[in-house]
TIPA-114233 format. One record per residue (C-alpha): residue in one letter; z, x, y. Coordinates in Angstrom, 1 decimal, always signed. Example, Ala and Ser with C-alpha at 12.3 -4.5 7.8 and 13.67 -1.06 7.14 Angstrom:
<sites>
+------+--------+--------+--------+
: rest :      z :      x :      y :
+------+--------+--------+--------+
:    A :   +7.8 :  +12.3 :   -4.5 :
:    S :   +7.1 :  +13.7 :   -1.1 :
+------+--------+--------+--------+
</sites>
This chain:
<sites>
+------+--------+--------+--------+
: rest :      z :      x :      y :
+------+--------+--------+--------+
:    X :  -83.9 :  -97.1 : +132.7 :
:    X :  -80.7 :  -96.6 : +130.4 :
:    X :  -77.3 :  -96.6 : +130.7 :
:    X :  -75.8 :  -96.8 : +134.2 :
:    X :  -74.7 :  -93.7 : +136.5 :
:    X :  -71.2 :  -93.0 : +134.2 :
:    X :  -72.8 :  -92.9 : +130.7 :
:    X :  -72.9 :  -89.6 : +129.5 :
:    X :  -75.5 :  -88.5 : +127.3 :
:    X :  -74.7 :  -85.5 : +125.1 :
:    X :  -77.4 :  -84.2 : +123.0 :
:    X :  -76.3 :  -81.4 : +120.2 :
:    X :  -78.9 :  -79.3 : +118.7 :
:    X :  -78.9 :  -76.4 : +116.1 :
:    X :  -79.6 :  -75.4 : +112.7 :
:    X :  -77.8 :  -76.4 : +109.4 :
:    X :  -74.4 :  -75.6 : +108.8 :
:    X :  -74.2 :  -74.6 : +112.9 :
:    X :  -71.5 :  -76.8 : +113.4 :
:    X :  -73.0 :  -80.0 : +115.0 :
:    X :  -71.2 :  -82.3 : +113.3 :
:    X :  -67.4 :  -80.9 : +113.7 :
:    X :  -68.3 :  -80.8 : +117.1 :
:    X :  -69.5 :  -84.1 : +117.6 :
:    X :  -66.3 :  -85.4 : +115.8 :
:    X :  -64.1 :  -83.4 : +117.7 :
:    X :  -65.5 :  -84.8 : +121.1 :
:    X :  -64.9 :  -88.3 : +119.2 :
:    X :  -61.4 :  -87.7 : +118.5 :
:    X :  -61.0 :  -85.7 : +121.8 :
:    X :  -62.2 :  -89.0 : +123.9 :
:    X :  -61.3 :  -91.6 : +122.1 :
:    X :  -62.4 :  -94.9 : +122.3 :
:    X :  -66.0 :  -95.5 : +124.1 :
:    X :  -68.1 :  -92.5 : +122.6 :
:    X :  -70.9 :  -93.0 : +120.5 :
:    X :  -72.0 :  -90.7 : +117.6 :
:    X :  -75.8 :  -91.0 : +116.9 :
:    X :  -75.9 :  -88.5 : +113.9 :
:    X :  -79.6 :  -87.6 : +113.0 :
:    X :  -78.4 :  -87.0 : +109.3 :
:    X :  -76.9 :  -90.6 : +109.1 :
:    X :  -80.1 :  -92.1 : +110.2 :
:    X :  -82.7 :  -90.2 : +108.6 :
:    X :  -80.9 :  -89.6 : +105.5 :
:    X :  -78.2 :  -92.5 : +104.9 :
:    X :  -80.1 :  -95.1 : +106.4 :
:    X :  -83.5 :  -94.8 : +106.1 :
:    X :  -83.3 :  -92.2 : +103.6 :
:    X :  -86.7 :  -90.4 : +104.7 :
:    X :  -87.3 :  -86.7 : +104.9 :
:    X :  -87.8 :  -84.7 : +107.8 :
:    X :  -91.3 :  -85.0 : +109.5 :
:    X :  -93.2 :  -85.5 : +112.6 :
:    X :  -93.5 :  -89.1 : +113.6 :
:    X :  -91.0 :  -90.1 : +110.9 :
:    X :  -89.3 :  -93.7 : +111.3 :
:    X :  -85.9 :  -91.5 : +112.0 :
:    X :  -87.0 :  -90.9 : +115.4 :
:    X :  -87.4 :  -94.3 : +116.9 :
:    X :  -84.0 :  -95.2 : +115.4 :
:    X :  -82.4 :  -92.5 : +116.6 :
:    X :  -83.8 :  -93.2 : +120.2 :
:    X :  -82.8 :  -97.2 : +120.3 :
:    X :  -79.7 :  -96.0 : +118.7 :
:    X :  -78.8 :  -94.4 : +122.0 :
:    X :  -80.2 :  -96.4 : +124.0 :
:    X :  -78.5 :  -99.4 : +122.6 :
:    X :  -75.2 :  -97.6 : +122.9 :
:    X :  -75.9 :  -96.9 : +126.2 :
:    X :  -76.8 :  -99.9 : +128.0 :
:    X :  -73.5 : -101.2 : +126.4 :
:    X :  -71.7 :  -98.7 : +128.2 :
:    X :  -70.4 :  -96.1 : +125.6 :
:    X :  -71.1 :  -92.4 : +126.4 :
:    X :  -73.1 :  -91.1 : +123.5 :
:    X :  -73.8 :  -87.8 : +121.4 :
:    X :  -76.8 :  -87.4 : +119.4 :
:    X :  -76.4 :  -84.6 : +117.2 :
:    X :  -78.7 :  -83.1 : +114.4 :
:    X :  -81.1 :  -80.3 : +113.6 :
:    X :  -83.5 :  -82.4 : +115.5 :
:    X :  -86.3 :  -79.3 : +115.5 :
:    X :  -88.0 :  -79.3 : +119.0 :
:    X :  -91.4 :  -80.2 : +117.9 :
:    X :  -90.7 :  -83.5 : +116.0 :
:    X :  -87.7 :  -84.5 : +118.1 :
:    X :  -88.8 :  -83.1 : +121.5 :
:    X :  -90.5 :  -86.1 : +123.5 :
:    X :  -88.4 :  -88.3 : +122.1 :
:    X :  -85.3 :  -86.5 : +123.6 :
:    X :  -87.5 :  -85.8 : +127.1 :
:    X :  -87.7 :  -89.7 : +127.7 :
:    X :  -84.3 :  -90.2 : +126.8 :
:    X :  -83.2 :  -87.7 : +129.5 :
:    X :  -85.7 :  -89.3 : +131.6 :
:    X :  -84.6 :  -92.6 : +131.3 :
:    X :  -81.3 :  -91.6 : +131.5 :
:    X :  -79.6 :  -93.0 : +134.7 :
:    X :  -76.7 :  -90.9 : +134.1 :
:    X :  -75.5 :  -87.4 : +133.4 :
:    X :  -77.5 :  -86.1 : +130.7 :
:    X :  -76.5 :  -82.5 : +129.3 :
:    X :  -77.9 :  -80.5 : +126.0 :
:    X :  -76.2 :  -77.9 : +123.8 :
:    X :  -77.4 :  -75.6 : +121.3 :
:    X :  -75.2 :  -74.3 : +118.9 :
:    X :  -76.9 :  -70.6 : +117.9 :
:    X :  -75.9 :  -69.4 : +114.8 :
:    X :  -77.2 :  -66.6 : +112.8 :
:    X :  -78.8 :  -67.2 : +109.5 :
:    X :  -76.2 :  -65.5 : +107.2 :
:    X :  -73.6 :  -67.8 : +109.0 :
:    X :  -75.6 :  -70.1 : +108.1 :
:    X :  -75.5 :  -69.5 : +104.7 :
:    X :  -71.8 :  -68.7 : +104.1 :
:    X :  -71.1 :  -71.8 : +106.1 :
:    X :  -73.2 :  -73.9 : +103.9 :
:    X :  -71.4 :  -72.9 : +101.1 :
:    X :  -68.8 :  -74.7 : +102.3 :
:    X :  -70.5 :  -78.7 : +102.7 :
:    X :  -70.7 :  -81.3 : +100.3 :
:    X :  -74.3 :  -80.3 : +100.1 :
:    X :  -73.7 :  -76.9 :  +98.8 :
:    X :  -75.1 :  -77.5 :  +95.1 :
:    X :  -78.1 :  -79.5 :  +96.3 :
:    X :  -79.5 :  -77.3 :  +98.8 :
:    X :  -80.1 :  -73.6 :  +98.0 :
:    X :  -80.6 :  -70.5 :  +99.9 :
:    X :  -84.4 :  -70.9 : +100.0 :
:    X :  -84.3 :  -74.0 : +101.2 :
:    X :  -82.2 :  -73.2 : +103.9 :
:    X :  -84.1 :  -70.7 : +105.0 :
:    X :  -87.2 :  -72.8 : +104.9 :
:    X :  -85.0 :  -75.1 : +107.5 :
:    X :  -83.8 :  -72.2 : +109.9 :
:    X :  -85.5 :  -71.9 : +113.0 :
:    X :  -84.1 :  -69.3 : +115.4 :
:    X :  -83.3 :  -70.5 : +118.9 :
:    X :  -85.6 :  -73.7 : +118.5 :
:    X :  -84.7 :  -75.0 : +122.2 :
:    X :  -86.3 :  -77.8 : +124.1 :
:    X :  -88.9 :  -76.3 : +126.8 :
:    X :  -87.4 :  -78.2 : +129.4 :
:    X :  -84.8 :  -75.1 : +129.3 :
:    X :  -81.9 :  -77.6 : +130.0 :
:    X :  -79.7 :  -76.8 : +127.0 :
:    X :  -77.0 :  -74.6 : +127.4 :
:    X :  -76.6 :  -72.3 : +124.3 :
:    X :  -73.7 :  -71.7 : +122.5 :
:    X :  -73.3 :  -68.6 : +120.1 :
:    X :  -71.7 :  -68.2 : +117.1 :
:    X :  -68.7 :  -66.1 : +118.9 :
:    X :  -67.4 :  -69.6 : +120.4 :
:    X :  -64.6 :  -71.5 : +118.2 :
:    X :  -65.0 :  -75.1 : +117.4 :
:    X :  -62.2 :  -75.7 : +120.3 :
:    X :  -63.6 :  -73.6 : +122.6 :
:    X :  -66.9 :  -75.3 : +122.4 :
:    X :  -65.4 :  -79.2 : +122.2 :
:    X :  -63.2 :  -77.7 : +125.2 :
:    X :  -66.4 :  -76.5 : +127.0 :
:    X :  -68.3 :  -79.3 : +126.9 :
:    X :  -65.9 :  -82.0 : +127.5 :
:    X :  -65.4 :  -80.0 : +130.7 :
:    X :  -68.6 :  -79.4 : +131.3 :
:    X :  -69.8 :  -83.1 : +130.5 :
:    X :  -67.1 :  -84.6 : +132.6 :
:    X :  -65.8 :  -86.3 : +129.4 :
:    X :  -62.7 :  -85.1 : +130.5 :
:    X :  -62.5 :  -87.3 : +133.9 :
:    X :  -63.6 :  -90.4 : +132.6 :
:    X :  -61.4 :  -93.5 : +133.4 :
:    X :  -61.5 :  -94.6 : +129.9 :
:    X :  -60.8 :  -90.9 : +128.4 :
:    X :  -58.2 :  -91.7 : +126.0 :
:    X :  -56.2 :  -89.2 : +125.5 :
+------+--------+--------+--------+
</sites>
């Protein structure tokens, strides 16, 4: 077991350029203090600098990364691509292990936002159109059917608003702000 009964565990899932990572920092900087950010990209690509594969180092890190955060108490958010069949058990025994709240999010956004929101990352030059589209997967969810989906229609405050609601982030005695 993991965490205790008030650690939340937030896991953020969708394509490139859906928006994981401005909404993972905007539940930072809407809670303060006492979140944890497990970024798949920082990992896999800062850290271990390995590319994207079944069984890849990446995912073990990214587990004891959480886990580690939250047996010392902080309320974490693992966000990335983190495609179902690479990242899926991994994610199932975290939940599992889990003794608190546990809630998933997929951010669903169509290919051609994709693309004009990729245009827009530091990225941009590096990673073409082709590529991209060799990344997309449409509506790659986890078959546990436990992430709530959220569509392209739904502003970054809406969502950060949403889920810190949803999440409970909201009433947590150590909520900073």
């Amino acid at each position: 077991m993991v965490g205790t009964e008030e650690t939340r565990l937030v896991v953020l899932r969708g394509n490139s350029a859906s928006g994981k990572s401005s909404v993972a920092a905007g539940l930072r900087e809407r809670f303060g203090r006492g979140l944890a950010l497990v970024g798949q990209d920082n990992l896999r690509r800062l850290v271990l600098r390995e590319r994207d594969r079944p069984g890849a180092a990446n995912i073990g890190l990214i587990d004891l990364t959480a886990r580690y955060a939250l047996d010392a108490g902080y309320h974490v958010v693992v966000e990335g691509i983190l495609y179902a069949d690479h990242y899926g058990d991994m994610l199932a025994r975290l939940r599992a292990d889990h003794r608190g709240p546990t809630h998933g999010y997929y951010l669903d956004v169509p290919f051609e936002d994709t693309v004009a929101r990729h245009a827009t990352k530091p990225i941009a030059d590096d990673v073409d159109e082709t590529q991209l589209r060799d990344w997309y997967r449409p509506l790659d969810l986890l078959p546990d059917g436990l992430e709530t989906v959220i569509g392209a229609h739904s502003s970054l405050d809406r969502t950060i608003d949403h889920i810190m609601r949803d999440t409970g982030l909201t009433d947590c005695p150590e909520h900073d702000h």
